[in-house]
N, C-alpha and C positions, 0 to 999 in steps of 0.2 A: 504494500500500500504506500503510496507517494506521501513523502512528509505533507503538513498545511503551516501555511505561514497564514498571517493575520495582518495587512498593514491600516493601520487605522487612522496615520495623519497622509495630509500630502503626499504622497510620492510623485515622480513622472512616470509616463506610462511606459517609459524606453526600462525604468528598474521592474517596473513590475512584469513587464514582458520579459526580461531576464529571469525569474522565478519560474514561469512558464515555461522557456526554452528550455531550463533545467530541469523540466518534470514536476516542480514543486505546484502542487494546488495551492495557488491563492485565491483570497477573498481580498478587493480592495477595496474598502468601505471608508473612507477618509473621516467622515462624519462620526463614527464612534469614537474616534480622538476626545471628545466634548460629549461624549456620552456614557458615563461613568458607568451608569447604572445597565444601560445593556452590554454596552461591556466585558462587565461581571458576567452578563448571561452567558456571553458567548464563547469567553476564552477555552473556556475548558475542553474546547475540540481539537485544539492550535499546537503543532509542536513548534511555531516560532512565532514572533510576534515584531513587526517592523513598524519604528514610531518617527517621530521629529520631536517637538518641543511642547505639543500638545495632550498629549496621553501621559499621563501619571501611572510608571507601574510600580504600585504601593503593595505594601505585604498585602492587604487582603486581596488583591487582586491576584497576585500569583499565589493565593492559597483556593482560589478559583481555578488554579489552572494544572491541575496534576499534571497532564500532557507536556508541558512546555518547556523547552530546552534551553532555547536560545532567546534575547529578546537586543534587537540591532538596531543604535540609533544612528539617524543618517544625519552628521554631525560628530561636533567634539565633546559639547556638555552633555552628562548625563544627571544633573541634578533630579530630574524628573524621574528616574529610578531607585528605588528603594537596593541599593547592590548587594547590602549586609542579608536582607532577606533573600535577596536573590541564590546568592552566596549559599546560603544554609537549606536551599531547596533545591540546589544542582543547579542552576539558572545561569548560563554565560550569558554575559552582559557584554555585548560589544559595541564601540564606538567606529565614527571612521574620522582618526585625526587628522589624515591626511589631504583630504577631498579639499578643504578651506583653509589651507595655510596661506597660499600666496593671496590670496582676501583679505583675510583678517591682518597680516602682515602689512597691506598694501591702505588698509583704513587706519590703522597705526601712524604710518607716515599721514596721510591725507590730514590726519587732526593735526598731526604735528604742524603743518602748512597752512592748517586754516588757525590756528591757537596764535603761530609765529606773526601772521600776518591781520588777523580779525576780519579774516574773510566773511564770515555768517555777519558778523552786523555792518562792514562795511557796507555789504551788497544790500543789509534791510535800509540803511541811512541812505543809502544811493538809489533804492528802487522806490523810497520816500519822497525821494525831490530832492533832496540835499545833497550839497556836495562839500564833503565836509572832511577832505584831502590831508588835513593839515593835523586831523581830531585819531586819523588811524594811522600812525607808524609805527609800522613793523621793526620786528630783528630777523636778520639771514641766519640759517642753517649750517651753512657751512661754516666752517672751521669751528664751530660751538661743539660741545662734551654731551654725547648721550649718554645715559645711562639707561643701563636696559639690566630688570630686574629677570632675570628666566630667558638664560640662551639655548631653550632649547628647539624643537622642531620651527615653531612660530620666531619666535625671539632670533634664531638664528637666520631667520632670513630677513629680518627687519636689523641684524647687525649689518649685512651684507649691503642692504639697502641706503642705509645709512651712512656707512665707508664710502659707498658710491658717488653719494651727493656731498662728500669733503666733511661728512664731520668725523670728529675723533670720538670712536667709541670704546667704555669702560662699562663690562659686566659683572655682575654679582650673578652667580651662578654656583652651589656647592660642589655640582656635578660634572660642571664642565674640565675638560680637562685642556692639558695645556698644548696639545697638539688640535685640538678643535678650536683650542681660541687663534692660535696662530693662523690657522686655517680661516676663519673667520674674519682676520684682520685686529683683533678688538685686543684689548690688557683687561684680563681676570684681578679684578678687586674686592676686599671686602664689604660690606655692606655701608658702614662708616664712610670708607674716603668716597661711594657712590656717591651717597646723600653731598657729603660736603663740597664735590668738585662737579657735580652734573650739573649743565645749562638746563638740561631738556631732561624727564624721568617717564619712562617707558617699562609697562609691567605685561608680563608675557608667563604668568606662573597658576597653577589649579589653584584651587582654593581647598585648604586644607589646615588644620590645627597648626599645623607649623607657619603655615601663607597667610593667614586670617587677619590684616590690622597691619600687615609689615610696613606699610607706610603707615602706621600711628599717628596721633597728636607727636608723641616726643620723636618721631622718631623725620617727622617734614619739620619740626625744629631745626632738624640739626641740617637741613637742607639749605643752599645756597640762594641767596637774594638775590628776588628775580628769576626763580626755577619755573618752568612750564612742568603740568605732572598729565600724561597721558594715561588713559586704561581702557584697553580693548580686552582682556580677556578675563573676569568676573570681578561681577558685585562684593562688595567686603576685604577689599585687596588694600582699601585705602579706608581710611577713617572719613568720611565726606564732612560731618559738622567742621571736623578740626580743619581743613581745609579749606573749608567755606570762609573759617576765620580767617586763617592764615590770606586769602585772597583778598577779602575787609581790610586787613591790615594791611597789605603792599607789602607783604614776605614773600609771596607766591602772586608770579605775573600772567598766570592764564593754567586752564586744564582743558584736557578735552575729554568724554566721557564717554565710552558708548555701553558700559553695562554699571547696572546700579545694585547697593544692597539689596532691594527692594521691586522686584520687576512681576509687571510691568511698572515703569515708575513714573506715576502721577504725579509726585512731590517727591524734592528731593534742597536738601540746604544749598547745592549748588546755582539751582533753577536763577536766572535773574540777575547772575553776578557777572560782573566785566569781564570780558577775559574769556569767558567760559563756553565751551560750545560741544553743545551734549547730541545724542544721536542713538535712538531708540535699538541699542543690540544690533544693530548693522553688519557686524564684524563678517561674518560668511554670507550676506546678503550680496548676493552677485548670481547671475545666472548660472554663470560657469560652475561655480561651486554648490549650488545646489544642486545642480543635475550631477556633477560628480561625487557627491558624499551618498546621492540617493543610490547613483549606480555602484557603487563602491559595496554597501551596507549589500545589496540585491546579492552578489556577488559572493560576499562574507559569507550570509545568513546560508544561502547555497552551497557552498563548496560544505560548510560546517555539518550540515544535515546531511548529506547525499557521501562525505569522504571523509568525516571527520575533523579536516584540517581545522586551526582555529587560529584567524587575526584578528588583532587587535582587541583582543579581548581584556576586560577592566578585572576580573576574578579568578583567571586560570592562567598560566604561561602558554601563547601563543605556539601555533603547529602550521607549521607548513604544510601543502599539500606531498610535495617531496617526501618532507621529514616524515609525515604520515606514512606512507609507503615503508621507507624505510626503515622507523620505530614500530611500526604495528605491531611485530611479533617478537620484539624488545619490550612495547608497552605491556603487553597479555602478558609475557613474561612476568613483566611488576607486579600484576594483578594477581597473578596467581603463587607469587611468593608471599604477599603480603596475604592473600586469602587463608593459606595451609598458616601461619604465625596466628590469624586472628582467630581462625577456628577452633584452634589451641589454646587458648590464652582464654585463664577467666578471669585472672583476676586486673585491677587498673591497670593500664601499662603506663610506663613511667618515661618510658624513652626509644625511640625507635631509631636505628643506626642503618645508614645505606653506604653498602662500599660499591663501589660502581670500578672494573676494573677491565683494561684494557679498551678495547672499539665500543662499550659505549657508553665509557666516558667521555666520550666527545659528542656526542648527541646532546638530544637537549633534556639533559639532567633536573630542570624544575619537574616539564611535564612529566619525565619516569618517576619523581617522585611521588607525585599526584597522584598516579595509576597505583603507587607500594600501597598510602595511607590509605586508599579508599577499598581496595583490599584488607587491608587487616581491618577497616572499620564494619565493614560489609557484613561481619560475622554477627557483630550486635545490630544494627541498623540495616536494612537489604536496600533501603532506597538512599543509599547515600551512594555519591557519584566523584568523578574527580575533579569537581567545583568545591562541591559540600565539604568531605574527604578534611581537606590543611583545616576550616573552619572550625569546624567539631574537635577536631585533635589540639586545636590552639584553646577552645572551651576548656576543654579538659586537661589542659594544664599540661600537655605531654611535648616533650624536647626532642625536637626532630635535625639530627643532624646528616649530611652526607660528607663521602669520601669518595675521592677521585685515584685512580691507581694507573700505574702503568702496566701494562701486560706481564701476568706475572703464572706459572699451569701452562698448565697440558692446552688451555683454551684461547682462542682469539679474544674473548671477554668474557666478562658472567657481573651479576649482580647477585651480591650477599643481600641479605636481609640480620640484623638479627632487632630481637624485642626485648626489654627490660622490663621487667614489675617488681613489686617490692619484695614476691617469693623468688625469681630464678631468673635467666637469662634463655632465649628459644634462638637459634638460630637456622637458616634454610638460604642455598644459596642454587641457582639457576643460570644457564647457559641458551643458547638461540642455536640450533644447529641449520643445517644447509637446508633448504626448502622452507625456511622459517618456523621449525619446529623447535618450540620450547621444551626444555626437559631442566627435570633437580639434577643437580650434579652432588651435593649435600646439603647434610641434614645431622646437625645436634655434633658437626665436625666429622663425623661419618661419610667418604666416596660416594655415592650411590651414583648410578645412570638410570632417571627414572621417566619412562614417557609417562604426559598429564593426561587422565581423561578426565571427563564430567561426574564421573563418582569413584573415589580410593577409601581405598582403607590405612589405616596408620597404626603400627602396632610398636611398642617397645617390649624388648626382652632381653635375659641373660643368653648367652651364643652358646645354649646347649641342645643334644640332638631333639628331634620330634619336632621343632616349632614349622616345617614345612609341611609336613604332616598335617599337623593340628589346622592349620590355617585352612588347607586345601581340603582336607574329610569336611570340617567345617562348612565351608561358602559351596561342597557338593551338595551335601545332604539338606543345607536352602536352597538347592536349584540358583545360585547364583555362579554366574562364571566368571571365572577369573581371565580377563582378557593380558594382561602382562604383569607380572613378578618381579618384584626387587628385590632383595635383602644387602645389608651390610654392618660392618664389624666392626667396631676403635681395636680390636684387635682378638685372638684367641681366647675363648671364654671370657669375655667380656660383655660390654654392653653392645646391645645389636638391634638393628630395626629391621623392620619388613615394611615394603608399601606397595600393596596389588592396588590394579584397573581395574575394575569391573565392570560387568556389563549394565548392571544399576546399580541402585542402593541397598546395600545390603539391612536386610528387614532386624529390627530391636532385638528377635532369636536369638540370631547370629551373634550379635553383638554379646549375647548373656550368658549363650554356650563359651565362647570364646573367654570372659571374665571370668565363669566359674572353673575354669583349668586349673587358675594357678599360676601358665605359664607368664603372662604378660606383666608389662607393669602400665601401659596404657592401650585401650582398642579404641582407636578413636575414627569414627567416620568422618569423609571428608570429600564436599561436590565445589566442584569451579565452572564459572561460566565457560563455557566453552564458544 
């Protein structure tokens, strides 16, 4: 059955025909954007849902949506999505940053031109009647100090831009590094000598606990007389009353606005002030980049549903369509190491440790993680996914580290697994052979070569005769068959394991013939997605 997508704001008809070409059943219903309430009715058929800036998806609405996998805004903000809930009901949440960079980039400058120059009210005073030539002088661009808060996708094209037109740029960026800024043109500074040496202030950064007020009341104090302060990319980036002041006063000679704390913004401390020239969210308002974040998201929400791959996604580490190929049977591998550790494990776990060793350590080591926790979660939780998966394990207070190795065995790679709780330590390690067949290679530090099927058995025992026996009379005498055998040894008369295939699940009998032996010291059944 072909995935459904749901788009409910705008789109063009060029994205939604993309859904189509790819076999995805859509509904494009624009109108429920603004319709809360049916909305609610409908989601629940939807395994995606493709919005813009007018649909709200709030927890209750994806606790309407069992189905739903993906939800793709065409666009950068995702304020309008609840992600933590998303997050906690397997919900990939993707954005398309890329669609309106050189937009939003390019309205950036445009303020800066109309702030430098007082374009918006010259042109009201002159479309007035007046000619009042003498009332608007400007200052030039060039050779003046940008400072641009956030050099990254956005921000670094607005450095570029900037360098262009002769000014000297200085970023504050934590992230940038010093081969991107040389590459950019620009000298990486701290936040301080920003504020005190920038002509012109340009903010280009999410809005986040750390981003929240970074232009402060104290913090445009310490900003240079006669600063212009720009914001194109979200509301609360700047403190606006203190601003407003500071502009009252002639500490600050102009701003340009085009997103507010508060949007849509009817009122605002700014409104009314010299200087000042505001502009209703603009920033990816262009034709060009509409149609490209719509075509973009189409594209996303497609490739994700019909292959896996995952871009730009805000709650999971991004997948390539490639890398999908290529990790598929590296990722199942994940899943079924961390499955065989969670099915085992009752009591808390306390720490989960991933050694990643030879070829695919270089892959992409977030998402293999994803695919281990959501495995070992799977045993308490069935509907937890590798969205959900890091969320629930960070609830629960559990320390997830990995390890990167160089080739080191008999294998071209493998991924260990092991688990810590506050009784023991469980370890299980797995390999990718040729055809993309996953198999355990060990287990408890035991060799083994075990192929996975959909239903095993897990037995521990002392390495004395009869346990082949027992196993095998056993799983006959329930008519269950045993499709392939493992056993292995830490060493003669020692500790030893067995793990049969079987053709299904072995029935609670089995399991209570088996316990009342003697021989064992666990019989533990054991199914994986296959």
């Amino acid at each position: 059955m072909a995935p459904r997508v749901l788009v409910s704001d705008k789109l063009s008809d060029t994205a939604v025909q993309i859904f189509r070409d790819r076999g995805i059943d859509v509904t494009f219903d624009p109108a429920l954007g603004k319709d809360k309430d049916r909305l609610m009715e409908v989601i629940g058929d939807y395994d995606g849902l493709a919005i813009r800036s007018a649909t709200k998806v709030t927890e209750a609405l994806l606790e309407r949506a069992p189905n739903l996998k993906v939800v793709g805004r065409a666009g950068i903000g995702t304020d309008n999505v609840d992600k933590a809930a998303a997050s906690r009901r397997g919900v990939i949440v993707m954005n398309t940053p890329y669609g309106n960079m050189i937009t939003t980039a390019e309205h950036a400058i445009a303020l800066m031109f109309a702030v430098a120059r007082q374009i918006p009210e010259a042109d009201a005073s002159t479309q007035a009647g007046k000619w009042e030539k003498s009332r608007f002088m400007g200052v030039e661009l060039t050779a003046k100090t940008l400072g641009v808060i956030g050099a990254g996708n956005i921000g670094g094209i607005v450095c570029q831009k900037a360098v262009g037109l002769g000014m000297k740029v200085v970023a504050y960026d934590p992230f940038l590094s010093d081969e991107r800024a040389a590459k950019l043109g620009v000298r990486k500074v701290e936040l301080d000598e920003l504020l005190r040496t920038a002509d012109v202030i340009t903010l280009h950064v999410p809005l986040t606990d750390q981003t929240r007020n970074v232009l402060s009341r104290e913090n445009l104090a310490k900003t240079k007389r006669g600063v212009r302060i720009v914001n194109c990319a979200r509301g609360g980036l700047v403190d606006e009353a203190a601003l407003a002041d500071l502009i009252r006063e002639g500490h600050v000679a102009g701003a340009g606005f085009d997103v507010f704390e508060t949007e849509p913004a009817t009122e605002s401390p700014l409104f009314g002030l010299p200087g000042v020239v505001c502009t209703p969210h603009l920033g990816a308002a262009t034709t060009e980049a509409q149609e490209n974040v719509a075509l973009q998201v189409a594209q996303q929400m497609s490739d994700y549903l019909l292959t896996g791959a995952v871009a730009n996604a805000l709650n999971m580490p991004s997948v390539t369509a490639e890398e999908a190929k290529v990790m598929g049977p590296w990722l199942k591998l994940a899943g079924h190491l961390g499955a065989f550790a969670g099915q085992l494990t009752d009591e808390p776990i306390r720490t989960i440790e991933i050694v990643y060793n030879g070829a695919p350590k270089d892959m992409n080591v977030r998402a293999l993680n994803c695919a281990v926790i959501a495995g070992v979660m799977k045993a308490a939780n069935p509907d937890v996914n590798m969205v959900s998966a890091p969320v629930i394990a960070r609830e629960r207070g559990i320390e997830i580290s990995t390890t990167r190795q160089d080739k080191s065995g008999a294998f071209d790679g493998y991924v260990k697994l092991i688990v810590r709780t506050t009784e023991r330590e469980r370890s299980v390690a797995g390999t990718v052979f040729a055809g993309g067949r996953p198999r355990f290679i060990q287990i408890k530090g035991i060799n083994i070569d075990a192929e996975i099927g959909e239903h095993m058995l897990y037995t521990t025992n002392e390495d004395v005769p009869g346990i082949i026996g027992t196993l095998g009379n056993t799983m006959a005498g329930e008519k269950v068959n045993i499709a392939n055998f493992t056993l292995g040894r830490s060493e003669k008369g020692h500790n030893a394991i067995a793990l049969l295939y079987l053709d299904e699940q072995p029935p609670e009998s089995a399991l209570a013939k088996l316990r009342a032996t003697g021989m064992f010291g666990q019989v533990a059944p054991l199914r994986f997605e296959m």
